[in-house]
N, C-alpha and C positions, 0 to 999 in steps of 0.2 A: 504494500500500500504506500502513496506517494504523500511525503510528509508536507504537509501544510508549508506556505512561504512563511518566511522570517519577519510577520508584519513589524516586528518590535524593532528589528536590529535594522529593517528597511527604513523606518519613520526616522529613526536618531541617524543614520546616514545623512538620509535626506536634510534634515535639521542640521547637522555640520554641514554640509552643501550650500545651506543656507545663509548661516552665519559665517562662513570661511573661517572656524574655527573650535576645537573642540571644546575648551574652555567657553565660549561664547554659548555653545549648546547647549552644556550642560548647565549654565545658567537658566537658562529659558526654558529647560525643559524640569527646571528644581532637579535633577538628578546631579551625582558626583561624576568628574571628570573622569574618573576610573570606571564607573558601568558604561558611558560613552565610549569610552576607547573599547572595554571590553567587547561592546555590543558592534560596533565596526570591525574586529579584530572578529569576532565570531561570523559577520558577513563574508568578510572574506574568505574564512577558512571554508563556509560551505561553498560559496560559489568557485574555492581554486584561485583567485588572482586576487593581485593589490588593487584597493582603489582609491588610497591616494598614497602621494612621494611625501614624505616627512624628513622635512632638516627641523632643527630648532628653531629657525625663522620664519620656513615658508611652509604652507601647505595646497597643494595641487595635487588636482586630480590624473587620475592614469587613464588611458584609451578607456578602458573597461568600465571606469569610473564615472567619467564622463556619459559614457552612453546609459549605463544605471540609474546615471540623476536626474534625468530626466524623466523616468518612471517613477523613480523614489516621489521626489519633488510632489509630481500628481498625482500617487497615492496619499501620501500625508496630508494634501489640502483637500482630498476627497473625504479622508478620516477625519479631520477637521470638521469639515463642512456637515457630514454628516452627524457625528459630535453636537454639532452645534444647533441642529434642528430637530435633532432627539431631545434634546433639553429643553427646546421652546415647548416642543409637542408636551411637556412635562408640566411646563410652565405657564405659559400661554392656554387658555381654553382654546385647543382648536382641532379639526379634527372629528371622526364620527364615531360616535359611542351607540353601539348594540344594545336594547331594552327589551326587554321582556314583560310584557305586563298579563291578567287574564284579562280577556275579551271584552267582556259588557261594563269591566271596573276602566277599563283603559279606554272606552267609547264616550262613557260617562265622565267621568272625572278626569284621565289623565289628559288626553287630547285638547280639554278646553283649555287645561293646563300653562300647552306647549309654546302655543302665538308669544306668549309674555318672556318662556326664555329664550325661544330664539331669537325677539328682537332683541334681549339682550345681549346672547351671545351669536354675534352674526357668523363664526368663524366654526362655529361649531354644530355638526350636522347629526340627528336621530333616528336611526333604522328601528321603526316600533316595531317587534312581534310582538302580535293579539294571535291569545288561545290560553284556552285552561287548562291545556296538559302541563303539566312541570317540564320545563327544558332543563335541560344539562350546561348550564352556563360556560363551563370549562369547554364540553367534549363538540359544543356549539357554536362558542368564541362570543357569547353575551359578556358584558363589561358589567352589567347590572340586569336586578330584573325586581320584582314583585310579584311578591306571594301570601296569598291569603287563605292559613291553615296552620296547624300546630307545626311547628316544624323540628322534625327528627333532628339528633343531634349530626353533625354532619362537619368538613372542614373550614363550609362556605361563612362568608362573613357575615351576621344577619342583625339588623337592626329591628325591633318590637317599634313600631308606630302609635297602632292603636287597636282597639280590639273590635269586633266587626261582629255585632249582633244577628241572629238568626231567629227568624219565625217559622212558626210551621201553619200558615195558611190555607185557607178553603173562601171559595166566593159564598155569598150570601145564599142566592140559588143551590148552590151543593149542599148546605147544612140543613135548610128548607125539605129537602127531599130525600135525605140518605142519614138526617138527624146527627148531634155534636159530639166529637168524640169528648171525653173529660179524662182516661187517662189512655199512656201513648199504646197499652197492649191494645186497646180497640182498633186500632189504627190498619191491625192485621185483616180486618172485615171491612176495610174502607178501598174507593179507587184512590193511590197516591202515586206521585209521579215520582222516578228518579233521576238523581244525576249522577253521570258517568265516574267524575274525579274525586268523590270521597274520598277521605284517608283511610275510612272502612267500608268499603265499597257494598251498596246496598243496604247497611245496616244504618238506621237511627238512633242513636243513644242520648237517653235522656236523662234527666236528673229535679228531684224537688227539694224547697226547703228545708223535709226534714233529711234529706240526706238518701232516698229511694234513688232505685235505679233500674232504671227500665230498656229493656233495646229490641228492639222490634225490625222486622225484615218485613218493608210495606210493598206490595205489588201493585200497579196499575200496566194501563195501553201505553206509557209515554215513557222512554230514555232519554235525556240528553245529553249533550257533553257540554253543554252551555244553558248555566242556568236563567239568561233572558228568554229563552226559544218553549219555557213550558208558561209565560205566562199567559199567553191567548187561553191554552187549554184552563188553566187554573181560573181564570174570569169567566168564563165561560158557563164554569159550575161544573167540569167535569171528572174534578177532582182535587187532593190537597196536595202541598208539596212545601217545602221545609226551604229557605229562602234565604241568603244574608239580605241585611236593611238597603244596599245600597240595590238591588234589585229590586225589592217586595214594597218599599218604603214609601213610595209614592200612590200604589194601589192601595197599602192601606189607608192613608192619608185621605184619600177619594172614597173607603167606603168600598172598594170594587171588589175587597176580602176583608176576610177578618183574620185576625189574630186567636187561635184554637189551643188548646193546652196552657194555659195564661199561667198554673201551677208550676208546668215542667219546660224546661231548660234543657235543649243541646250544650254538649259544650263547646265555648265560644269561641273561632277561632281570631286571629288577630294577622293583622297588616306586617308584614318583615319587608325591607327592602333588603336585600343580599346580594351581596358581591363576591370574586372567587378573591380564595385567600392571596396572600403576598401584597406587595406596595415596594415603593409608596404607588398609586396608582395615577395616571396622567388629569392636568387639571382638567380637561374635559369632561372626565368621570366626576373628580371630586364635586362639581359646581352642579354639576347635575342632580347628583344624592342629595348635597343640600337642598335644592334650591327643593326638590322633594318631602323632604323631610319638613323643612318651613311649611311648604302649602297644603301638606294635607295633613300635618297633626294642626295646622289655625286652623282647616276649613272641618276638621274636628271636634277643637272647642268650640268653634261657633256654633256647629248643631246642638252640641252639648250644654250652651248656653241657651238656646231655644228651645228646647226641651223643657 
């Protein structure tokens, strides 16, 4: 196998080349006069020939030397250069960040979000994925995402928001004709819709004040993998289905369901944004988390204040 070039001992040539001198070099480059020569003195020996003539006054280059420096030379300003805009990227919000959000939370909330920072950050660009499956941030190349469910322990970086209430809803029509459930085992003799991405798939588990605990496996005609797409059926009065607020919140508000099992309690899931481990990460990312984290734990307390 063919050993890699000698970027290191290439760059501090070039850098003597530059300075006409090795003392000069290793100024500039903070190294000692002795790893310079060494790292010149080790070019040579891989490549076979001198590349420069050394008296104690002069230094020049040799045939060989010459034609190297000029490669040296435009390697080391392309590593420079590149250097130098790896750290803006660092520095600078600029640049497109990968997002992951689920579907109807990212239709809703995030989207209207966005106008306010991109005018802020004009340099910096948004690839939204929408969907409720869980992506693999890593194995995907997402820089960030959101997720809203208890979240296993895991390497990824996960910030807790806020926590995201859950009802389990029936239109007025359904309760009228098929009568209320009051606790969640009845549930089993009812039509209830499910969704695909539980953490316990198919299962509902519930909980009351005194500490009861109930789990139930509800069948109906409807699956989905996105919890907006069962509310037609659910107004409709054709059956119940278990809901966070930011979906269900507005029908009940309208009256077009109700809120059933008023005792018992899913448990809660809550809002994480997550990022993959390591850092520091480029400011494009950082500005984005923030500016996230501000507007939806405010636009939080503020329901939370109307309430």
């Amino acid at each position: 196998m063919a050993k890699l070039p000698d970027f290191e001992a290439m760059a501090i040539f070039a850098k003597v080349v530059e300075q006409r001198s090795f003392a000069s070099a290793a100024q500039d480059l903070a190294l000692s006069k002795a790893t310079v020569s060494k790292a010149v003195s080790r070019l040579e020996e891989r490549l076979g020939t001198r590349l420069f003539n050394r008296t104690s006054r002069r230094l020049a280059l040799t045939d060989a030397g010459q034609r190297l420096s000029e490669r040296a030379i435009r390697l080391l300003a392309d590593g420079e250069e590149a250097e130098t805009e790896a750290l803006a990227q660092s520095v600078v919000p600029r640049g497109l960040v990968r997002f992951a959000v689920p579907m109807t939370f990212g239709v809703k909330k995030i989207a209207p979000l966005l106008p306010a920072f991109l005018e802020h950050y004009p340099e910096v660009s948004i690839d939204l994925h929408l969907s409720d499956a869980t992506v693999d941030l890593i194995g995907e190349g997402f820089d960030l995402a959101l997720r809203i469910a208890r979240l296993p322990d895991s390497s990824l970086i996960a910030r807790r928001l806020c926590a995201i209430p859950r009802y389990t809803v029936a239109a007025p029509s359904y309760l009228k004709r098929y009568g209320r459930p009051t606790h969640p085992m009845h549930l089993a003799e009812h039509k209830c819709f499910g969704y695909a991405y539980l953490a316990t798939a198919g299962v509902w588990h519930y909980t009351n004040a005194a500490g009861e605990q109930a789990s139930v496996r509800p069948a109906g005609q409807l699956r989905v993998n996105n919890g907006e797409a069962v509310l037609p059926a659910v107004t409709a009065g054709l059956g119940i289905a278990d809901l966070p607020d930011f979906i269900i919140g507005d029908a009940i508000a309208s009256g077009q369901v109700e809120v059933i099992l008023k005792g018992w309690t899913q448990a809660e899931g809550a809002m994480h944004l997550v990022m993959p481990p390591g850092g520091p990460r480029p400011a494009r990312v950082e500005v984005l988390a923030d500016f996230l984290v501000r507007e939806l734990v405010k636009g939080r307390k503020g329901r939370a204040a109307q309430a």
